[in-house]
N, C-alpha and C positions, 0 to 999 in steps of 0.2 A: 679568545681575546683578540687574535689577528683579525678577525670577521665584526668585532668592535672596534677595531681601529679602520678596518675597510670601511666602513658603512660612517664614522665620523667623517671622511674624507666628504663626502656628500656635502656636508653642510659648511666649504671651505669658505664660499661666496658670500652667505650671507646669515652666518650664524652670529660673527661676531658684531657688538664685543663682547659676547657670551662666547666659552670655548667650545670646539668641536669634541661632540659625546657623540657612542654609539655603545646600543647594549642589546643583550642577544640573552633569549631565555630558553633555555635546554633544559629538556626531560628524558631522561634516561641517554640516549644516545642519539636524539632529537631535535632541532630547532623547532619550539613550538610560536616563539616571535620573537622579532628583532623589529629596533627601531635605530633613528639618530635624531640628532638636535636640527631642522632644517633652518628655521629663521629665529632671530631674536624677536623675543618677547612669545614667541608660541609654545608647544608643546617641546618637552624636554625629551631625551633617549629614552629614557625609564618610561615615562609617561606613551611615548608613541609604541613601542615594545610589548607594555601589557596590553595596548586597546588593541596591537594587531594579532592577539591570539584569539583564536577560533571561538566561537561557542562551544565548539564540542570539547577543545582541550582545554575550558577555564580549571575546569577540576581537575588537572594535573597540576596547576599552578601551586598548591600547597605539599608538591613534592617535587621541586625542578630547582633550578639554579642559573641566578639569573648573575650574568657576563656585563662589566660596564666600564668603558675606558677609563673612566676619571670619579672619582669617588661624589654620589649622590649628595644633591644639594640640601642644606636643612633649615634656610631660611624662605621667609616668603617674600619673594619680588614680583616679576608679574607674573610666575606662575607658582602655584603653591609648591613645598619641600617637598622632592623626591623619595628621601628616604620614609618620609609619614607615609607614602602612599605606596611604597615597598612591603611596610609591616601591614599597613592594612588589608593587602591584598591576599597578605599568609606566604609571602614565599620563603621559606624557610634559608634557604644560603643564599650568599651575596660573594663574589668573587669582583675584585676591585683593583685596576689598572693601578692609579696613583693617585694621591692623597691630592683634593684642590686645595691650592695656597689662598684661594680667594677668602679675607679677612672673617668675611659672614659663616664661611663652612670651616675650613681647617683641623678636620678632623671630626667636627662635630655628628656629619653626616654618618658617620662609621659609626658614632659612640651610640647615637639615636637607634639606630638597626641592632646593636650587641645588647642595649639597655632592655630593648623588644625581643631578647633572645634568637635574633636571628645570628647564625654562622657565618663570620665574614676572614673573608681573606683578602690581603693587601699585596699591592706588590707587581701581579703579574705580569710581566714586560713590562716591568717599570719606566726601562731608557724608551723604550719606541712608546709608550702612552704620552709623556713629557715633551718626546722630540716635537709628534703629533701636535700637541698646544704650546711649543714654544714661543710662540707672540703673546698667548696670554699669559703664560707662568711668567715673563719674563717682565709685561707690563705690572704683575703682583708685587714681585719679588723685588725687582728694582724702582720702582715708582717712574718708570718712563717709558715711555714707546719703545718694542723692540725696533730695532735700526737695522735696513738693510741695505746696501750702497750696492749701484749697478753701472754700469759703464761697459761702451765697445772700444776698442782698443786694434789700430791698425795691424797689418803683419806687421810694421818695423815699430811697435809700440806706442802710437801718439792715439791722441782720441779727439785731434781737429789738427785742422790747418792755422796756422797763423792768421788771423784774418783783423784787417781795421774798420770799426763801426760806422765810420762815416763812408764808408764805400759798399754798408749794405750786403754785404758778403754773405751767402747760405754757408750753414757750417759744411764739413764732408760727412757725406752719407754712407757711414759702416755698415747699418742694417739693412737686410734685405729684407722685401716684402714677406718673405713667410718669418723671419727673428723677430719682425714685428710683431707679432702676435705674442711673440713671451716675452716682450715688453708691457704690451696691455694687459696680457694677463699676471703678471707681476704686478701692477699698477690695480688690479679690481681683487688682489690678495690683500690688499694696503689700504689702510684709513684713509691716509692722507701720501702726497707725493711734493717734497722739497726741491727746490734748483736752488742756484745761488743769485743774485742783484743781476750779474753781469750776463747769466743765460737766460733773465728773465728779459733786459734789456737789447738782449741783441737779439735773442731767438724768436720773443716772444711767444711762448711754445704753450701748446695748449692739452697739453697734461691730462688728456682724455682716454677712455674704454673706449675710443669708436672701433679697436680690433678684438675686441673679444666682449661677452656679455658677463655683466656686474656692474656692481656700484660705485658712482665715482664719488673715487678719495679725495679729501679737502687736498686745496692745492695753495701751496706752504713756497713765500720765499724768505728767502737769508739776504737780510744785510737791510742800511735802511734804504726806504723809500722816499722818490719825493711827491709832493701830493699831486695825485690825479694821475702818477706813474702805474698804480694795483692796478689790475683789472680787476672788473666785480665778482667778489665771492671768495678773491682771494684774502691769505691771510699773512702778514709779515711781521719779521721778529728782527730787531738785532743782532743776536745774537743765536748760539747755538744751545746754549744752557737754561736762556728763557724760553726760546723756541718747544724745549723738550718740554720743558715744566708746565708751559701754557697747555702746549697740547694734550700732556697726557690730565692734569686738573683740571683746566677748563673745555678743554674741546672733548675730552675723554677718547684722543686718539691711545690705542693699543698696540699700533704699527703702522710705522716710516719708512717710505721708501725713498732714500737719496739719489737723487738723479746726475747730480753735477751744477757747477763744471767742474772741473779740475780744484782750482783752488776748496771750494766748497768741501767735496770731497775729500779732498787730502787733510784738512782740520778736523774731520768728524776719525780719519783714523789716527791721527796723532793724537787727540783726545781720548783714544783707546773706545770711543762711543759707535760703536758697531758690533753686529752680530753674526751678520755673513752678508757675502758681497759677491755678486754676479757678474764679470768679465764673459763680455761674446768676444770670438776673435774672427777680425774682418780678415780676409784676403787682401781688402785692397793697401796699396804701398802709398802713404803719402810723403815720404821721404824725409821731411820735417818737418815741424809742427808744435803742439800744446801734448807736453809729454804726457803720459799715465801717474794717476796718483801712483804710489808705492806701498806698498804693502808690508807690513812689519813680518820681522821673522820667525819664524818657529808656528806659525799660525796653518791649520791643514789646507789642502788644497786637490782638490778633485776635478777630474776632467769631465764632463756629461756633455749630451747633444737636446737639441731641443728646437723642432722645428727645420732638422737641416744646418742646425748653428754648435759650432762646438763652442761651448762656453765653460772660461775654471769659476770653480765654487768653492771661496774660502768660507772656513766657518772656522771660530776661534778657539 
């Protein structure tokens, strides 16, 4: 099951809004294939898994056991049910990460492979399968875009300088050329990426993958606009509660990446609407400035590096 959650990680870019699967088929004490989900709308785990078994080992296949993060699908969307082409193939067990919450399967894929007399087992590393598709269990289960707020934060705590918009002012620059990059790559994790009115207007920030390869997320501001202020392509809400709802109904965003500013930020945690939030922390001193949103208490809090950058990672 670890070697299906490795191999899920593969299709983090560009699988969604399908979740990240990977499944692994063993005979006796053998990998005879393993696959993962790489793009939406193509071949599933399951599906890439049996076509990468050999010719010579097809006929182990009705005595092997096949490994798969997230329980096979049993609807047909664009690609047909996983689990109909599990039984067809004869493989006799099925060993299964965690149940998908997705409306269409919910168990059903399990019920399909027991109905077929095939052996299944639920469960295995349940928390790390889960963790693994957390943006989409959570787009399921709550009916919104998971939410992830990110921010750099000086040494003495602020995450700009004071600055007035008629003067044109560049914000201060906390990241460093290589923390860039887990900005972007944070940003091509994400559907879409949020600012608020006020860093759309002063920053005009252009909310792009140009440091890392992937898709760029719809790019989302808060608060109203006046016309002819959007840039093309963008999208604007009022609010934070229609924002969510537009996006995960109509736009079928699965995950939001908050970028700021401050105030922006700080509403999505008082609303308790977040799922974990990324703090880089600068060296540089800007003495005072546009504090840090704050953070509620009792919420965990880990210290990681990434790119040269130490950054805390709260998660609720």
């Amino acid at each position: 099951m670890r070697r299906c959650i490795e191999l899920a990680r593969y299709g983090q870019m560009h699988a969604a809004p399908n979740p990240m699967v990977g499944a692994v088929i063993v005979h006796g004490n053998r990998i005879i294939g393993e696959g993962y989900h790489a793009v939406c709308g193509k071949g599933h785990a399951e599906v890439n898994a049996i076509a990468s078994v050999r010719a010579a080992d097809r006929a182990l296949l009705c005595d092997s056991t096949m490994y798969v993060s997230l329980e096979p699908c049993a609807h047909y969307g664009k690609t047909p049910p996983c689990a109909r082409l599990i039984v067809k193939t004869g493989i006799p067990r099925v060993v299964v990460g965690c149940v998908d919450p997705f409306a269409k399967v919910q168990g059903r894929g399990i019920a399909i492979l027991r109905e077929a007399g095939v052996e299944v087992e639920v469960g295995v590393l349940d928390a790390e399968c889960r963790a693994l598709n957390r943006r989409f269990i959570t787009a399921q289960t709550k009916r919104r875009p998971y939410i992830t707020l990110k921010w750099a934060r000086s040494a003495d705590g602020f995450i700009d300088r004071w600055r007035d918009e008629a003067e044109g002012e560049a914000a201060a620059r906390l990241s460093s050329e290589a923390s860039l990059m887990r900005v972007h790559q944070l940003r091509a994790m994400h559907q879409a990426i949020l600012v608020g009115h006020n860093t759309l207007r002063m920053d005009r920030p252009q909310l792009n993958v140009r440091h890392w390869a992937g898709n760029q997320p719809r790019r989302v501001v808060l608060g109203r606009v006046a016309e002819g202020e959007l840039p093309a392509g963008w999208l604007a809400y009022a609010d934070i509660d229609t924002a969510l709802a537009e996006l995960y109904r109509t736009e079928g965003v699965q995950s939001l990446l908050v970028e700021g500013g401050q105030q922006t930020l700080q509403s999505f945690i008082d609303q308790g609407l977040w799922d974990e939030a990324y703090v880089e922390l600068s060296p540089v001193v800007l003495g005072s400035g546009v504090p840090e949103p704050r953070m509620p208490v009792g919420v965990t809090l880990n210290e990681e590096q990434y790119f040269g950058a130490t950054v805390w990672h709260y998660t609720e």
